[in-house]
C-alpha positions in Angstrom: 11.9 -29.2 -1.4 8.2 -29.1 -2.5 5.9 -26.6 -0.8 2.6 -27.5 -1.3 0.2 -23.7 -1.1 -3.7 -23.2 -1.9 -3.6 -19.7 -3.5 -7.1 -19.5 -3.4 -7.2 -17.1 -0.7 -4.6 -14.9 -1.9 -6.3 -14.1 -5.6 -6.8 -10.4 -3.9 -3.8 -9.7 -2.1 -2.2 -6.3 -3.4 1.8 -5.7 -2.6 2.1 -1.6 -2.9 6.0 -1.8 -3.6 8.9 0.2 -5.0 12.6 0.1 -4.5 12.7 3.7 -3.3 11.7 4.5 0.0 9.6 7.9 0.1 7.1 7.6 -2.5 3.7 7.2 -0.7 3.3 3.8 -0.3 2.3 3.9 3.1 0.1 6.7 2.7 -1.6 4.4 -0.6 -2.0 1.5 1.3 -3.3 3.6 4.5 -5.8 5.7 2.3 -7.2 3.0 -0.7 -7.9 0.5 2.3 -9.5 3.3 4.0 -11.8 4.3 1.2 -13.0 0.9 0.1 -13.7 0.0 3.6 -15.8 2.8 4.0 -17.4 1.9 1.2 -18.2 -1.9 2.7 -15.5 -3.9 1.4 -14.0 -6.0 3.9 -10.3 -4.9 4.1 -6.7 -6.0 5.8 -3.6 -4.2 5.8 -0.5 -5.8 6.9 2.5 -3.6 7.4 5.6 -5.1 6.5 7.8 -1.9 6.8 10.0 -1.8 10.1 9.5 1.9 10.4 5.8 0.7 11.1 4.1 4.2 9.4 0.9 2.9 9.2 0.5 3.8 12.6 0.6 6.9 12.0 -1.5 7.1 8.9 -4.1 5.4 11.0 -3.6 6.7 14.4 -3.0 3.3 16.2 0.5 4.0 17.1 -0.8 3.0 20.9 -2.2 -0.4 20.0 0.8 -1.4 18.2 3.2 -4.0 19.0 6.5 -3.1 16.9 5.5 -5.9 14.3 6.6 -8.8 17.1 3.8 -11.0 16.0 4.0 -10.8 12.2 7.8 -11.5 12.8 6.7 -14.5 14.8 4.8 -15.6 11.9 7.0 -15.1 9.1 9.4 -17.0 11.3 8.0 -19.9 12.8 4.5 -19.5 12.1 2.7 -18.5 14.6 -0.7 -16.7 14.2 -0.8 -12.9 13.9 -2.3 -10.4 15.9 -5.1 -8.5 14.2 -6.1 -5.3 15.1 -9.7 -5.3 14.4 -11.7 -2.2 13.8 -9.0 0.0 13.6 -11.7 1.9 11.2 -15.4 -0.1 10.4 -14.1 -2.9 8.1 -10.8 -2.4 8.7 -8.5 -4.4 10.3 -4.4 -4.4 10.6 -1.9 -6.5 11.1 1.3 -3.9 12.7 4.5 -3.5 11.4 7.8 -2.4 13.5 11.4 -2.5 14.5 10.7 -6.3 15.0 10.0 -7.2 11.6 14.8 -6.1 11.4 14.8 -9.4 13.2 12.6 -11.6 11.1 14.1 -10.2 8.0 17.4 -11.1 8.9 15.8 -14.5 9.6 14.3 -15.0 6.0 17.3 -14.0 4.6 19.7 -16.7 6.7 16.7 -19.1 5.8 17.0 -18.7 2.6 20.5 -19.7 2.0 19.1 -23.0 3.0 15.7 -23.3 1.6 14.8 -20.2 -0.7 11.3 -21.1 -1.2 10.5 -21.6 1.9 11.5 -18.4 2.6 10.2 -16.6 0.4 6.8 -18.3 0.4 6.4 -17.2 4.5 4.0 -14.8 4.3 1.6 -16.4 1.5 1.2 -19.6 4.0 0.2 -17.0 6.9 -2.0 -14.8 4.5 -3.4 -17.9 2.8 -5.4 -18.6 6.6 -7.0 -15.5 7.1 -7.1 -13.6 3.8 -10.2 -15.2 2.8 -12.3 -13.1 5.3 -11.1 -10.2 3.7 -12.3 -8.6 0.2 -8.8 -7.0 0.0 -5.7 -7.4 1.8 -2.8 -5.2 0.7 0.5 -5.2 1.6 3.1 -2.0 3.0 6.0 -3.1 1.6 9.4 -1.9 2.6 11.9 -0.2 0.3 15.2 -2.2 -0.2 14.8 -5.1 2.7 15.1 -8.1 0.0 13.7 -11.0 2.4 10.2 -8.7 3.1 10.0 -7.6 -0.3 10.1 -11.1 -2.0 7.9 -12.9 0.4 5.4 -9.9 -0.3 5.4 -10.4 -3.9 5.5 -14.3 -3.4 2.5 -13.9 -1.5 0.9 -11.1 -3.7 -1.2 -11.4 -7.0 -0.9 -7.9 -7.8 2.1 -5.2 -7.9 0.8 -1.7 -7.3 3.4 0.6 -7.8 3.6 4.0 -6.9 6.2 6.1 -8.9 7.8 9.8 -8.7 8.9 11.4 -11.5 12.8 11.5 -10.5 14.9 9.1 -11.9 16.0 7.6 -8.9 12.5 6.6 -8.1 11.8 4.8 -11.8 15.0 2.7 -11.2 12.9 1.6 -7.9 10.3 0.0 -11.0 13.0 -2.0 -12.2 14.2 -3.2 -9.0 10.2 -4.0 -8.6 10.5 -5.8 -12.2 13.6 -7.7 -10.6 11.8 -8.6 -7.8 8.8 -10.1 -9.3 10.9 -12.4 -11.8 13.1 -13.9 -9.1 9.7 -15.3 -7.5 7.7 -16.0 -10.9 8.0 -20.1 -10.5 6.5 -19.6 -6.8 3.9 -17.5 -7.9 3.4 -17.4 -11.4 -0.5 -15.8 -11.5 1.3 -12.6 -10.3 1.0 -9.7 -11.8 1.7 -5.8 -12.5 -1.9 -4.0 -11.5 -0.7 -0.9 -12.3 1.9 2.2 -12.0 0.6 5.4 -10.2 2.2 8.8 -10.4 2.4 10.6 -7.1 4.1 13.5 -5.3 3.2 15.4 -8.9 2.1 19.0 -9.9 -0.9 20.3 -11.6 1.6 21.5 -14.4 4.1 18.5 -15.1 2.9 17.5 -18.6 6.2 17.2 -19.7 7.2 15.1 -16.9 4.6 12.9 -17.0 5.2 12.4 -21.0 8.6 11.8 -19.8 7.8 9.1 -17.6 5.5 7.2 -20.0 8.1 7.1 -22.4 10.0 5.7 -19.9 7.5 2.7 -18.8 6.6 2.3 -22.4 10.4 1.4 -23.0 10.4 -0.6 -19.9 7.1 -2.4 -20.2 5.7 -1.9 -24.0 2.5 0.0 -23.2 1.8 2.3 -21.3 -1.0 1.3 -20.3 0.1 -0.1 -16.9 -0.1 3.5 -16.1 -3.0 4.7 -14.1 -4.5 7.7 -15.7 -4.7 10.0 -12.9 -2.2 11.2 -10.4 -1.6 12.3 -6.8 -1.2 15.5 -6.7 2.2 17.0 -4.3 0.5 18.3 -0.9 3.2 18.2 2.2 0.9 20.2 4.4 -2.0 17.6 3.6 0.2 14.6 4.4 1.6 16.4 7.6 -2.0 17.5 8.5 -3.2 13.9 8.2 -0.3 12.2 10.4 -0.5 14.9 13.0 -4.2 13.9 13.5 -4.2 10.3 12.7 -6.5 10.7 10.2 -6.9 9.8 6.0 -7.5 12.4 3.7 -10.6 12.1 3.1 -10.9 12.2 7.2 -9.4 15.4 6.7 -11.6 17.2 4.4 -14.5 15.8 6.6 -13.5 17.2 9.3 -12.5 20.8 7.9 -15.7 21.1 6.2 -16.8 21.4 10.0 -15.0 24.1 10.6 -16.4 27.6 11.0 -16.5 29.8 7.6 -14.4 33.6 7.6 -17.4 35.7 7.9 -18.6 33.3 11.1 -15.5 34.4 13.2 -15.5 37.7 11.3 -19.4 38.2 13.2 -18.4 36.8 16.5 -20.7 33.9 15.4 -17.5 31.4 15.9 -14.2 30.9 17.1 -11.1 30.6 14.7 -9.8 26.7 14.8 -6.9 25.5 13.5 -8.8 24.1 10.4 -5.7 22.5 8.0 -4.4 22.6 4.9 -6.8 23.6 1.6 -5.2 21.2 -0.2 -7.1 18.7 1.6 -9.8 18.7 -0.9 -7.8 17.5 -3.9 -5.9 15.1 -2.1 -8.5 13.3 -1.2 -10.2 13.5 -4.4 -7.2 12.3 -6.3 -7.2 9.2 -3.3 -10.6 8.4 -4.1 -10.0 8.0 -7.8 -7.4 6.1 -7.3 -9.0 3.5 -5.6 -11.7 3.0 -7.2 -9.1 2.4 -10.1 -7.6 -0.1 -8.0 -11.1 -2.2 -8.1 -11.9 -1.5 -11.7 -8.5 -3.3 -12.6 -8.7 -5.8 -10.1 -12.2 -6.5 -11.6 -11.5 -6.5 -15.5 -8.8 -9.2 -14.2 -10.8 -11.4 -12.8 -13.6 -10.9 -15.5 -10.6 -11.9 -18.2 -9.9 -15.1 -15.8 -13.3 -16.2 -15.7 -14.0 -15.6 -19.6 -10.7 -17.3 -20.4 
């Protein structure tokens, strides 16, 4: 069956995926959108997980509506619900418990029409994702029906990666993935591989794991060169209080200095975690990464 799809929309759409569950995608998608729509770009998240963390990461947890109309999209069509504003330039599309359901409908749907399927989400991204400068996409680990209509939809993979190996098999499953929707979507491609959840002294490691995606890939050049460094009391900090990291460091460079309380010039606070800083610095380079790559690619497109 022939399904006819004007891509034009989707040339920005950015599916943060891996195979593995815990490895930051959320907090990616959550804190790249956040920057570059601070910055003025013009941004959409849509939350594909059905543990629906982005709330969290964003503090909307109370607007949310358990991803019931993105799985009314995926299955039948229907329009989404954005939530607008959910920061300036920022808008949302929830994920939740719902998105079980419409999973479980993809997948049945498939056994009858696999493109179809798999193609859902581009035809509902492909009406609205041309209002946006970016959309990415929180993609769920191991839920086969979400994950292929993302990266049917998608014209980048972003790929955040641990160290363990457990975590680089989750880049092969990614690999998998994106071949068994290449004739759907062949303009998509790999934008990159990020290390996160790393150390400031894992040199080894990380020569490990290029060797790794050199033997996997040929290059590694699909590797970003800078990391994310491992913070837990940043990333708790941040969910607690509904707020990104560079939120975070905002807000505790607010907060009153030692020798203030020491005086009786201020009261202590519960400021947060000192790694805040370099979280949030390591966030920021990241995405600008994200828009340098995006931009040599479509610099190459137009040149070609």
């Amino acid at each position: 069956m022939k399904h006819d799809l004007d891509r034009g929309a989707l040339s920005r759409v950015i599916a943060v995926i891996n195979g593995k569950g815990g490895v930051f995608k959320t907090s990616l998608v959550a804190n790249v959108g956040g920057l570059l729509a601070e910055a003025g770009s013009r941004v959409l998240l849509v939350d594909l997980d059905p543990q629906g963390n982005l709330a969290e990461d964003l503090g909307y947890s109370d607007k949310g509506d358990g991803g019931r109309s993105l799985a009314a999209a995926l299955c039948f069509g229907a329009e989404p619900s954005l939530l607008t504003s959910i920061r300036p330039n920022l808008d949302v599309i929830a994920g939740g418990p719902e998105l079980d359901d419409a999973a479980a409908f993809l997948g049945a749907k498939a056994q009858k029409d696999r493109d179809a399927a798999h193609l859902a989400l581009a035809k509902m991204l492909a009406t609205i994702a041309g209002e946006y400068d970016l959309v990415l996409l929180d993609c769920p680990p191991g839920n086969e029906p979400l994950q292929a209509s993302a990266v049917a939809a998608a014209r980048y993979a972003l790929v955040p990666l641990k160290t363990d190996m457990s975590s680089r098999k989750g880049v092969a499953a990614v690999a998998a993935r994106m071949d068994s929707v290449v004739g759907l979507n062949p303009a998509l491609d790999l934008l990159g591989v990020v290390l996160v959840g790393t150390g400031t002294n894992s040199k080894q490691v990380h020569k490990v794991t290029r060797d790794h995606l050199i033997a996997d890939f040929g290059t590694d050049e699909v590797l970003f060169p800078m990391t994310i460094r491992h913070a837990e009391a940043t990333a708790q900090a941040c969910r607690e209080r509904g707020l990104l990291a560079h939120e975070l460091e905002r807000e505790l460079s607010k907060a009153p200095k030692w020798w203030e309380i020491r005086r009786g010039e201020a009261k202590a606070t519960n400021a947060g975690p000192r790694s805040a800083s370099s979280v949030a610095e390591d966030l920021h380079a990241v995405a600008m990464e994200v828009t340098r790559r995006v931009a040599a690619a479509e610099s190459q497109e137009v040149s070609a």
